[in-house]
N, C-alpha and C positions, 0 to 999 in steps of 0.2 A: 797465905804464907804466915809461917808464926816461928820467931826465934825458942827455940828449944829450951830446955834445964841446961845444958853442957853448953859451955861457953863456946860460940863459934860456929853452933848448929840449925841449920834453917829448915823446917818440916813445911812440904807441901803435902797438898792432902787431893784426893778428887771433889770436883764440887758437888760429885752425887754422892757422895759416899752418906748423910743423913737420910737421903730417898733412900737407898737400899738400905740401908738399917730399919727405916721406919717400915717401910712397903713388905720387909722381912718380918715386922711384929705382924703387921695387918693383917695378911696371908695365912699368918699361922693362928692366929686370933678366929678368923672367920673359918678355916679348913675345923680346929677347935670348937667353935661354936654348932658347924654344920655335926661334926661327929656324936659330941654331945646332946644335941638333937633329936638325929637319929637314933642313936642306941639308948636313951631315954632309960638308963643307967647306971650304979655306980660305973660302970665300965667306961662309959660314956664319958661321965665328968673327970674319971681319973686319964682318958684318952686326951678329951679336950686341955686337962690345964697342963701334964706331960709337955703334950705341942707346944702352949702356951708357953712354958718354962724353955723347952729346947731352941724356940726361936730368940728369948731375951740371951741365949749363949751362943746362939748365931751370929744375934746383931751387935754383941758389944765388941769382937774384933773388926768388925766391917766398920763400926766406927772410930776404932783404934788407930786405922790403918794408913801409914804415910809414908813419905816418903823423904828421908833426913839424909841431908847434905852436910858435910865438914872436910876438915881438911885432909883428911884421909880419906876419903871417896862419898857414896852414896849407899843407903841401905834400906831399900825398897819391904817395906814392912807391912806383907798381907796378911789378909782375915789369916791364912794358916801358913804362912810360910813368910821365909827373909830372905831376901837375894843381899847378898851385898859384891858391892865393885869397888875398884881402887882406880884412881881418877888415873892412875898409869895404864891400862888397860881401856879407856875409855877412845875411841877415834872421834864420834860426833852424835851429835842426838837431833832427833826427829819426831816429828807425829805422824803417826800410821796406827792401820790396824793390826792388832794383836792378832801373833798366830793364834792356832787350834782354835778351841770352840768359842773364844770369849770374842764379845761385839763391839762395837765402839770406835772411840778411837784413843790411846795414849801414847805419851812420851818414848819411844823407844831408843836405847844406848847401843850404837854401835860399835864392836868391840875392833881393835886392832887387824885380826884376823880373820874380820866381816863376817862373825856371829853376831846375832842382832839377842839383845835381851829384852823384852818388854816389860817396862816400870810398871807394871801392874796397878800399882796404889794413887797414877794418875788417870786412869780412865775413865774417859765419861762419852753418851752417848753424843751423836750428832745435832739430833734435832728435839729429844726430851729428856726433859719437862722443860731447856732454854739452850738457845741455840750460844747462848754468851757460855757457857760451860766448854762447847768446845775452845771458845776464845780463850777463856782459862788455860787449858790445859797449851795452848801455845804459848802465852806466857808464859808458864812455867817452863815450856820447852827453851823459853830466851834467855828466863835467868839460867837455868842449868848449861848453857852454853858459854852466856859470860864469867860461869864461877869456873870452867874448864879453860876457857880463853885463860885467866886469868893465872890459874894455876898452872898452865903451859909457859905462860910468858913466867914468872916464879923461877922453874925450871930452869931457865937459860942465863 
């Protein structure tokens, strides 16, 4: 957790989110390396450093990516997308798994009218590379409940 630029703002972030930035260079380094290899050349090395270069514009949002808190709500900030919510709109938050294809587990916002959103930018696997990463992301589910607590009692 890290207090923001904007006064009043608190940015969590997933604790894997540097593994998948890094493991996203590697991948494309070695996919790179193998192509390069192969096709033994120019084609080869302009195919391998291409990859090379598309994976460093992969990984720099995946490392961008959080998830900021203020007094106007949350704004869940992925690799390619922004959810954002208004803490009026918020019922309660939880950890579970993310629908559709993505694994793990994060924070998810239930809404008033029991659409669930999934914070995307808390997510981290169960049991790799540390099972304390899930404990993270439950922390974070606690503080994002006492800042709602909070702003409910505000409210009244």
């Amino acid at each position: 957790m890290t207090t923001g630029v904007e006064a009043g703002t608190t940015r969590y972030a997933s604790p894997e989110r540097r593994w998948r930035a890094g493991l996203t260079v590697v991948a494309a380094a070695c996919l790179g390396w193998y192509l390069s290899s192969r096709l033994a050349s120019l084609a080869g090395i302009v195919a391998g450093s291409a990859l090379g270069a598309g994976s460093l514009c992969l990984a720099a949002p995946i490392i961008r990516s959080h998830l900021a808190v203020n007094g106007g709500g949350l704004t869940d900030r992925r690799a390619f997308r922004v959810v954002r919510l208004s803490w009026s709109e918020i019922a309660e938050f939880r950890v579970d798994r993310p629908g559709g294809l993505w694994g793990g587990f994060c924070v998810v916002a239930t809404r008033h009218d029991g659409s669930a959103v999934d914070l995307l930018s808390t997510r981290a696997y169960s049991r790799i590379p540390s099972a304390r990463h899930l404990d993270e992301v439950y922390r974070i589910c606690w503080s994002l409940e006492e800042a709602a607590a909070s702003r409910r009692h505000d409210d009244r």
